[in-house]
C-alpha positions as CSV (number, residue, x, y, z in Angstrom):
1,X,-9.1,-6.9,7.1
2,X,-12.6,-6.2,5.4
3,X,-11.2,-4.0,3.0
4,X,-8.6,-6.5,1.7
5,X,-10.8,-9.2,1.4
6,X,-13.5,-7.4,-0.7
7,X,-10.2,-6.3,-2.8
8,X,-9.4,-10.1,-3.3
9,X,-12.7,-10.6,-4.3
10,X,-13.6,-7.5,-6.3
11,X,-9.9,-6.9,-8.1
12,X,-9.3,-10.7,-10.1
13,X,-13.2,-10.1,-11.5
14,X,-12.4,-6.6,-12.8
15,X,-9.5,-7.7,-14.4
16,X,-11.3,-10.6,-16.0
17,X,-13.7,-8.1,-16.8
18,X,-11.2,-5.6,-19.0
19,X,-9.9,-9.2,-20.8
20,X,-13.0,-11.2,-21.8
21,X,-16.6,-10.2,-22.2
22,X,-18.3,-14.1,-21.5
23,X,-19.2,-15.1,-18.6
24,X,-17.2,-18.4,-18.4
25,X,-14.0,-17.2,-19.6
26,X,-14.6,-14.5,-17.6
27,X,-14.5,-17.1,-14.5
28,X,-11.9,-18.8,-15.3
29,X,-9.3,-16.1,-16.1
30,X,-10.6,-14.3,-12.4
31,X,-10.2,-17.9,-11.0
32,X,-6.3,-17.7,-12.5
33,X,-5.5,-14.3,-11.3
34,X,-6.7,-15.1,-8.3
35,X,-4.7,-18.2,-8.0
36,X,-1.6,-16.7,-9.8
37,X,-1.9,-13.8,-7.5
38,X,-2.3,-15.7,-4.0
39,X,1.2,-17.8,-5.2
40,X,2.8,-14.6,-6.4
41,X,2.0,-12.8,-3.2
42,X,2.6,-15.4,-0.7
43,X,6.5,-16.1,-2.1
44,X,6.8,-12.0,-2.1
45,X,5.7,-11.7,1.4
46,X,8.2,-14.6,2.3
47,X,10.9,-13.3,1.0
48,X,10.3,-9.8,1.8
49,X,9.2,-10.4,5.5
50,X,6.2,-8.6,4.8
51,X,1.9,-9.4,5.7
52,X,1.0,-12.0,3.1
53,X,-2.6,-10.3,2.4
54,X,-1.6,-6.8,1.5
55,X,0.9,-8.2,-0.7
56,X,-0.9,-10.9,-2.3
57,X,-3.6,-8.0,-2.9
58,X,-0.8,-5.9,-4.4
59,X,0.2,-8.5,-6.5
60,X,-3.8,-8.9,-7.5
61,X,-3.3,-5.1,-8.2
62,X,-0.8,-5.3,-10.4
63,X,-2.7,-7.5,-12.6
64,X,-5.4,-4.9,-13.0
65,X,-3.1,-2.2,-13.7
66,X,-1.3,-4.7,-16.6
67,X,-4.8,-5.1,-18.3
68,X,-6.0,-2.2,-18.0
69,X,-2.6,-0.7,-19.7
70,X,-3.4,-3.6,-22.1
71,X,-7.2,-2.8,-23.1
72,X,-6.1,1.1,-23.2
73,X,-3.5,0.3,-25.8
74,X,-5.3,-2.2,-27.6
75,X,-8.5,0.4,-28.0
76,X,-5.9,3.0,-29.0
77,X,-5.0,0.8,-31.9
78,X,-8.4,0.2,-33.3
């Protein structure tokens, strides 16, 4: 239980992180993936009969693993 809620907390911020460098964008794009992961997770678990948090922190996953892919490609480009 500890463990998945320091990865809600800690997994929204670092993808924020890898997307914006301010500080209040920064907020407010963790505060979305946060959101968009909680919704996201919740309808997965529902529909796959499955523990909401470990999905919803999947689903928060995922969105680290897009931007990071995204930030990778984008510094291979430069």
């Amino acid at each position: 239980g500890v463990s998945l809620a320091a990865a809600m907390l800690v997994t929204p911020a670092a993808s924020a992180y890898l997307l914006t460098r301010r500080l209040w964008p920064m907020m407010l794009v963790s505060a979305l993936i946060g959101a968009l992961s909680s919704i996201i997770g919740l309808y997965i678990s529902y529909y796959l009969n499955i523990v909401s948090g470990s999905s919803i922190v999947l689903t928060a996953t995922v969105f680290f693993l897009l931007a990071f892919l995204w930030k990778r490609m984008k510094s291979r480009n430069m």
